[in-house]
ZAMARGU-4260 file (C-alpha; in steps of 0.2 Angstrom, whole numbers, plus 5000, padded with zeros to 4 digits):
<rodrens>
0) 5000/5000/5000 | 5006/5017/4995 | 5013/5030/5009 | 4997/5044/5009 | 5005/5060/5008
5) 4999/5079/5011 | 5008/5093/5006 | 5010/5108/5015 | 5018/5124/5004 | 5011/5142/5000
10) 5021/5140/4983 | 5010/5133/4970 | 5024/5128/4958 | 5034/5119/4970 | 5016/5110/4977
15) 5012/5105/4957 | 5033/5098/4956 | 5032/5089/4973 | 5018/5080/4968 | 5021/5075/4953
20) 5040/5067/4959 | 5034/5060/4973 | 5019/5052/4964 | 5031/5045/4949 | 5041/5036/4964
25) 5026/5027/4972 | 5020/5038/4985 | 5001/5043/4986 | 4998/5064/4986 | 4981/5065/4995
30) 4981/5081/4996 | 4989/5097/4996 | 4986/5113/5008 | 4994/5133/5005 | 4990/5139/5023
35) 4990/5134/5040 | 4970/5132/5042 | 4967/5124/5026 | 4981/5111/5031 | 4971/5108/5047
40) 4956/5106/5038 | 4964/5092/5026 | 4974/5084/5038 | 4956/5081/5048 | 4949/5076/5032
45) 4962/5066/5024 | 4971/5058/5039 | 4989/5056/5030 | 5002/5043/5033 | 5016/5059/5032
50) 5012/5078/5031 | 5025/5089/5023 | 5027/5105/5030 | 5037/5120/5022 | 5044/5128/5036
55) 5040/5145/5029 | 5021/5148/5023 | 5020/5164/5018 | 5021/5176/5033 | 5014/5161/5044
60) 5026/5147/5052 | 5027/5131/5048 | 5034/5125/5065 | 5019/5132/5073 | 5007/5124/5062
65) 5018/5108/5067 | 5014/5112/5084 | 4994/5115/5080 | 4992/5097/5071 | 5001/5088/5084
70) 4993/5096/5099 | 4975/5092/5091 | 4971/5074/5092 | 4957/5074/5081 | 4966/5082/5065
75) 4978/5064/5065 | 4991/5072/5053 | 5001/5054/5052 | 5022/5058/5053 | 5025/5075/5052
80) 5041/5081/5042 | 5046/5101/5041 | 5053/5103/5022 | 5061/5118/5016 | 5075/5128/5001
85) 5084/5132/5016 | 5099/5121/5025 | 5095/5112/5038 | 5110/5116/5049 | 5099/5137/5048
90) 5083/5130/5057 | 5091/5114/5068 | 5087/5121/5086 | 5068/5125/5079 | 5069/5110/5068
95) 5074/5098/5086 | 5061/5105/5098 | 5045/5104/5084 | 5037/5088/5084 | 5041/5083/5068
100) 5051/5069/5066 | 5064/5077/5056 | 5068/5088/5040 | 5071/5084/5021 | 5079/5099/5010
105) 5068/5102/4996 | 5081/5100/4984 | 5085/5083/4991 | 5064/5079/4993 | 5060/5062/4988
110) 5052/5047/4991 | 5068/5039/4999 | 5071/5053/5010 | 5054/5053/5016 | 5055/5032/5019
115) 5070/5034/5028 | 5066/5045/5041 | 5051/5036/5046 | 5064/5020/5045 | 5073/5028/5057
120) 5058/5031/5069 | 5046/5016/5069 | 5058/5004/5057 | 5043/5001/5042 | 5041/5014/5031
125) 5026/5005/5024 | 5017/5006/5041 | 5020/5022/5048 | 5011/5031/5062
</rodrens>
Protein backbone atom coordinates (compact mmCIF):
# COMPACT_ATOMS: atom_id res chain seq x y z
CA UNK A 1 0.00 0.00 0.00
CA UNK A 2 1.25 3.45 -1.08
CA UNK A 3 2.66 6.08 1.82
CA UNK A 4 -0.58 8.84 1.81
CA UNK A 5 0.94 12.09 1.69
CA UNK A 6 -0.16 15.82 2.29
CA UNK A 7 1.57 18.52 1.28
CA UNK A 8 1.96 21.61 3.03
CA UNK A 9 3.65 24.70 0.89
CA UNK A 10 2.25 28.45 0.07
CA UNK A 11 4.26 27.94 -3.43
CA UNK A 12 2.00 26.51 -5.95
CA UNK A 13 4.76 25.64 -8.32
CA UNK A 14 6.80 23.79 -5.96
CA UNK A 15 3.25 22.03 -4.62
CA UNK A 16 2.49 20.93 -8.52
CA UNK A 17 6.53 19.50 -8.83
CA UNK A 18 6.45 17.74 -5.32
CA UNK A 19 3.70 15.93 -6.39
CA UNK A 20 4.21 14.92 -9.47
CA UNK A 21 7.94 13.42 -8.19
CA UNK A 22 6.70 12.05 -5.43
CA UNK A 23 3.82 10.44 -7.23
CA UNK A 24 6.29 8.97 -10.10
CA UNK A 25 8.24 7.26 -7.22
CA UNK A 26 5.15 5.42 -5.57
CA UNK A 27 3.94 7.56 -3.09
CA UNK A 28 0.12 8.63 -2.77
CA UNK A 29 -0.45 12.83 -2.80
CA UNK A 30 -3.81 12.92 -0.92
CA UNK A 31 -3.78 16.27 -0.85
CA UNK A 32 -2.26 19.50 -0.80
CA UNK A 33 -2.86 22.60 1.54
CA UNK A 34 -1.20 26.51 0.90
CA UNK A 35 -2.05 27.86 4.52
CA UNK A 36 -2.08 26.75 8.01
CA UNK A 37 -6.01 26.36 8.38
CA UNK A 38 -6.67 24.73 5.18
CA UNK A 39 -3.77 22.27 6.29
CA UNK A 40 -5.73 21.66 9.33
CA UNK A 41 -8.81 21.17 7.55
CA UNK A 42 -7.20 18.49 5.20
CA UNK A 43 -5.16 16.75 7.61
CA UNK A 44 -8.77 16.29 9.62
CA UNK A 45 -10.20 15.21 6.47
CA UNK A 46 -7.68 13.27 4.82
CA UNK A 47 -5.74 11.69 7.77
CA UNK A 48 -2.27 11.19 5.93
CA UNK A 49 0.31 8.59 6.57
CA UNK A 50 3.12 11.81 6.31
CA UNK A 51 2.42 15.51 6.25
CA UNK A 52 5.10 17.73 4.67
CA UNK A 53 5.47 20.98 6.07
CA UNK A 54 7.37 24.03 4.41
CA UNK A 55 8.81 25.70 7.28
CA UNK A 56 7.95 29.02 5.73
CA UNK A 57 4.25 29.69 4.53
CA UNK A 58 4.08 32.82 3.51
CA UNK A 59 4.14 35.11 6.67
CA UNK A 60 2.78 32.15 8.79
CA UNK A 61 5.26 29.41 10.33
CA UNK A 62 5.38 26.10 9.63
CA UNK A 63 6.86 24.92 12.94
CA UNK A 64 3.84 26.43 14.66
CA UNK A 65 1.49 24.80 12.37
CA UNK A 66 3.54 21.57 13.33
CA UNK A 67 2.80 22.42 16.71
CA UNK A 68 -1.20 23.03 16.10
CA UNK A 69 -1.57 19.36 14.17
CA UNK A 70 0.19 17.59 16.87
CA UNK A 71 -1.47 19.14 19.72
CA UNK A 72 -4.98 18.42 18.18
CA UNK A 73 -5.83 14.77 18.32
CA UNK A 74 -8.56 14.87 16.23
CA UNK A 75 -6.74 16.34 13.04
CA UNK A 76 -4.48 12.71 12.90
CA UNK A 77 -1.74 14.39 10.51
CA UNK A 78 0.24 10.89 10.38
CA UNK A 79 4.33 11.64 10.62
CA UNK A 80 4.91 14.99 10.40
CA UNK A 81 8.13 16.14 8.42
CA UNK A 82 9.20 20.18 8.14
CA UNK A 83 10.68 20.67 4.34
CA UNK A 84 12.22 23.59 3.30
CA UNK A 85 14.93 25.57 0.11
CA UNK A 86 16.85 26.41 3.16
CA UNK A 87 19.78 24.24 4.98
CA UNK A 88 18.96 22.47 7.54
CA UNK A 89 22.04 23.19 9.86
CA UNK A 90 19.79 27.32 9.53
CA UNK A 91 16.59 26.00 11.31
CA UNK A 92 18.20 22.79 13.57
CA UNK A 93 17.42 24.14 17.14
CA UNK A 94 13.67 24.98 15.70
CA UNK A 95 13.82 21.96 13.61
CA UNK A 96 14.79 19.56 17.23
CA UNK A 97 12.25 20.91 19.65
CA UNK A 98 9.07 20.88 16.87
CA UNK A 99 7.31 17.65 16.88
CA UNK A 100 8.23 16.66 13.51
CA UNK A 101 10.24 13.86 13.15
CA UNK A 102 12.79 15.42 11.11
CA UNK A 103 13.65 17.54 8.05
CA UNK A 104 14.19 16.81 4.21
CA UNK A 105 15.89 19.82 1.96
CA UNK A 106 13.60 20.40 -0.79
CA UNK A 107 16.15 20.01 -3.15
CA UNK A 108 17.00 16.68 -1.74
CA UNK A 109 12.72 15.82 -1.47
CA UNK A 110 12.04 12.30 -2.42
CA UNK A 111 10.32 9.40 -1.75
CA UNK A 112 13.55 7.75 -0.28
CA UNK A 113 14.21 10.56 2.03
CA UNK A 114 10.72 10.59 3.22
CA UNK A 115 11.00 6.48 3.78
CA UNK A 116 14.01 6.81 5.65
CA UNK A 117 13.22 9.09 8.22
CA UNK A 118 10.30 7.11 9.12
CA UNK A 119 12.73 3.98 8.92
CA UNK A 120 14.67 5.64 11.40
CA UNK A 121 11.62 6.22 13.80
CA UNK A 122 9.28 3.14 13.73
CA UNK A 123 11.59 0.72 11.42
CA UNK A 124 8.57 0.15 8.44
CA UNK A 125 8.13 2.89 6.15
CA UNK A 126 5.28 1.01 4.89
CA UNK A 127 3.35 1.21 8.14
CA UNK A 128 4.02 4.36 9.60
CA UNK A 129 2.13 6.26 12.42
Amino acid sequence: MALRCLLVDDNSGFLHAARVLLEQEGLLVVGVASTSDEAVRRAAELHPDVTLLDIDLGGESGFDLARRLADEPSLDPGRLILISAHAEDDFADLIEASPAIGFVGKPVLSAAAIEGLLRAVNGDPGQPG
